[in-house]
Every structure is written in C-alpha cells, then in structure tokens.
C-alpha positions as a LaTeX table, in Angstrom:
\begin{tabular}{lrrr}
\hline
Residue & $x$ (\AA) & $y$ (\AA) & $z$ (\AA) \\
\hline
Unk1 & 29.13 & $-2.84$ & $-0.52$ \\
Unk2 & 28.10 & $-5.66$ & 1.89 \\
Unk3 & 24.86 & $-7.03$ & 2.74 \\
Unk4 & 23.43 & $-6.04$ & 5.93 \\
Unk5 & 21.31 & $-8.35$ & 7.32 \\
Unk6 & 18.48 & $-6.57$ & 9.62 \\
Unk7 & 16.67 & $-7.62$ & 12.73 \\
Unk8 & 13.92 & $-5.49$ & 12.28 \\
Unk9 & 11.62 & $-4.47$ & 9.83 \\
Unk10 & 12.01 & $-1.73$ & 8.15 \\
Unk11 & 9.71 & 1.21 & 6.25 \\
Unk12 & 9.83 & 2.27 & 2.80 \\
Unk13 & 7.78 & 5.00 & 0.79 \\
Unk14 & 5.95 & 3.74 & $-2.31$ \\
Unk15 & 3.66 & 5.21 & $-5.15$ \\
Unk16 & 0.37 & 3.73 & $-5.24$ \\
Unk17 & $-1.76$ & 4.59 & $-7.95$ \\
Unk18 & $-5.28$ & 4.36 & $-7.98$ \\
Unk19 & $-7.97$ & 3.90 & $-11.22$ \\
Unk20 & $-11.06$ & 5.62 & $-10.32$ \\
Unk21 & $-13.87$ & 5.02 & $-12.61$ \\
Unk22 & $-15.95$ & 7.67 & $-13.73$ \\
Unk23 & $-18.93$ & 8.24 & $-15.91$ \\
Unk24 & $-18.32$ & 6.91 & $-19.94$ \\
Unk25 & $-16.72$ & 3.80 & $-18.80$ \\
Unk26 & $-12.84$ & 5.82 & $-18.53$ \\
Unk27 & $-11.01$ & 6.04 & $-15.16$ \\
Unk28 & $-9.35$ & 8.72 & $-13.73$ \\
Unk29 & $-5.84$ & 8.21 & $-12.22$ \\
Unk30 & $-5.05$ & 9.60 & $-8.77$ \\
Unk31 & $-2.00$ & 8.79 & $-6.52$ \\
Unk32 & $-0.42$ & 8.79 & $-3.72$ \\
Unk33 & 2.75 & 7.33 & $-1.51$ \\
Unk34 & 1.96 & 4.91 & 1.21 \\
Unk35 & 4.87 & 3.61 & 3.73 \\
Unk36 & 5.07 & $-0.25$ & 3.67 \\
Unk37 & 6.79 & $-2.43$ & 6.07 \\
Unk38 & 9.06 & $-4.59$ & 4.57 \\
Unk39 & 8.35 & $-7.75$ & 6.20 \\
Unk40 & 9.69 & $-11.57$ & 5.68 \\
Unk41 & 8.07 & $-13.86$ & 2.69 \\
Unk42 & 7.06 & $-16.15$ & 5.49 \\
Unk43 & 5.16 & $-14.00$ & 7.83 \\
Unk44 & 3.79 & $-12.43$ & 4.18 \\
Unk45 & 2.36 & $-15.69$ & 3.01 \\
Unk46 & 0.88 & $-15.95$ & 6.95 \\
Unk47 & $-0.71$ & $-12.38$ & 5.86 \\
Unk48 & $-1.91$ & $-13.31$ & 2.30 \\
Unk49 & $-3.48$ & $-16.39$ & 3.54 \\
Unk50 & $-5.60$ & $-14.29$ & 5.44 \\
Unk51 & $-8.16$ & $-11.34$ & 3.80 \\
Unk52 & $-7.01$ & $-8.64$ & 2.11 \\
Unk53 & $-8.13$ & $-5.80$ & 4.08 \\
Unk54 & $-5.42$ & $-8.03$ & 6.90 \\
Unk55 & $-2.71$ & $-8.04$ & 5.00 \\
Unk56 & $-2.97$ & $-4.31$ & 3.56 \\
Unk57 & $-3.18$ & $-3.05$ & 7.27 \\
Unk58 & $-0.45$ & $-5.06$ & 8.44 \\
Unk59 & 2.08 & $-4.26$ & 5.72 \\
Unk60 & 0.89 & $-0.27$ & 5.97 \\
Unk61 & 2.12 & 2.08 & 8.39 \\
Unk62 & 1.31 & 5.16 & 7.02 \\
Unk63 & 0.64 & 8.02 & 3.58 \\
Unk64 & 1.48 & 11.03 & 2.05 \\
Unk65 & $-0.69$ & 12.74 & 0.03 \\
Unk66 & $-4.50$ & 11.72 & 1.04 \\
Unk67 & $-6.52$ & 14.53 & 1.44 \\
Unk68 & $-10.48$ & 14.83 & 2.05 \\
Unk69 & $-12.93$ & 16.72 & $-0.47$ \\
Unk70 & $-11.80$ & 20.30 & 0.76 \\
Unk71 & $-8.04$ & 19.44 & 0.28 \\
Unk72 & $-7.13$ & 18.88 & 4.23 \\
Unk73 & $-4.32$ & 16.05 & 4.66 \\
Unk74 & $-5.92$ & 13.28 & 6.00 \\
Unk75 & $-3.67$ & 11.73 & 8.63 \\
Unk76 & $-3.10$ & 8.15 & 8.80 \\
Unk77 & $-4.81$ & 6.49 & 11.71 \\
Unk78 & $-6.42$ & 2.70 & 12.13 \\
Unk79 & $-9.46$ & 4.22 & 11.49 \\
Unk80 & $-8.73$ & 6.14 & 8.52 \\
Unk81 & $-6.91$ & 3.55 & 6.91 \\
Unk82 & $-9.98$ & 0.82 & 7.45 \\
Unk83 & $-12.08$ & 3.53 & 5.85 \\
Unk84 & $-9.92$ & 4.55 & 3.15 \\
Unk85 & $-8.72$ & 0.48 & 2.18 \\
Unk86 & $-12.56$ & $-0.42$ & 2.33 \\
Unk87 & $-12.69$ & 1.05 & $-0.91$ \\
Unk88 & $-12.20$ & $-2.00$ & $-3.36$ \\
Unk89 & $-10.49$ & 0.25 & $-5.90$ \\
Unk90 & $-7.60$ & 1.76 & $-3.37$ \\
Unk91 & $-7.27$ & $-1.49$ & $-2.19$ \\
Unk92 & $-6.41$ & $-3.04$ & $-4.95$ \\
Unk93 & $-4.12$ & $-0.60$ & $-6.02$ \\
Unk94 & $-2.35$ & $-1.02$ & $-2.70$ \\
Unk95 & $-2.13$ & $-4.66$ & $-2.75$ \\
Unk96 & $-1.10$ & $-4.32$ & $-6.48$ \\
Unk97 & 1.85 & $-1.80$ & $-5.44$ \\
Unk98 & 2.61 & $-4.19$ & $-2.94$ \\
Unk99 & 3.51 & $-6.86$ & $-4.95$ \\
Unk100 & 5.69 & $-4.42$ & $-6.89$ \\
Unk101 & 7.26 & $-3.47$ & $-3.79$ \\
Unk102 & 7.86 & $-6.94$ & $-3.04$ \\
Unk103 & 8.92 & $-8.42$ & $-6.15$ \\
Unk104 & 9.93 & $-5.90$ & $-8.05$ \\
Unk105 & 13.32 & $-5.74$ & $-7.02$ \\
Unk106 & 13.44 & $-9.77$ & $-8.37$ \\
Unk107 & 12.85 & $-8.70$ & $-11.43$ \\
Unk108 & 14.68 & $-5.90$ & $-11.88$ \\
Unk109 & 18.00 & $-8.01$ & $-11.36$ \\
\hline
\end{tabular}
C-alpha cells in the first residue's frame, strides 16, 4: 500500500486516561476519547513552545465520553474545553496521550 501524502490535517480518536486522586493517597482512573488533530512536528514544536493549556486546545477538536455530575454528555465547546483542561490532572493526561499519539507510532516500528 502506498503512502499518501495529505494536505490537510487530519482527526483521530484517542483514549485519554485520567488519575484522579482521592482520599488515602490512591487515585482513581477515569477515561475518556478525545479527537486530536494530527498536525506537523514543526507547527507542534511552534505549539509546545508555547503553554500548555495552547497547545492542548490547538491539537483538540473534540470528546466522547465527558459527562457532568448527573451523567449528561457534556458537549465539546471552547468553553468547555478551557474549563475541563484547566484541571491540571486532565491536562496532563491529555498532553501525556498526546505524546503517545504522536510518537507512539515511532516506536511501535
């Protein structure tokens, strides 16, 4: 199968999982799927130069699987997203699935 090489970027579903901590110093697991863009290593190193909470909302486009307390779906919006990433814990686990997403596929070769 041949290479195609693509002008524009394209979207990929990914599992991000999150440690929340809880009481007795243990952390519960939660996840979700979030839909990076794949962009190029050079406008990513732009991006990662920058703060975090920048480069998570530019390489995000959208979830599955985020609800709020009473079990609603939580849509993804630019607000919701800024709310939900401002969380130090998801945002980590984002960036962290991220760099899977990113490199992963390196190492797996």
């Amino acid at each position: 199968m041949p290479f195609v090489l693509k002008k524009k970027d394209s979207t990929h579903k990914w599992p991000v999982t999150v440690s929340i901590p809880v009481d007795g110093g243990k952390f519960r697991k939660e996840s979700f799927t979030i839909e990076f863009v794949k962009i190029g290593r050079s406008r990513f190193n732009e991006l990662a130069d920058q703060d975090e909470m920048t480069l998570v909302l530019s390489i995000v486009k959208g979830w599955e699987g985020v609800t709020d307390e009473e079990g609603d779906d939580v849509p993804y919006t630019d607000e919701t997203a800024a709310e939900l990433f401002d969380d130090p814990f998801v945002l980590r686990a984002v960036i962290n699935a991220y760099a899977d997403f990113f490199q992963g596929a390196q190492s797996k070769n």
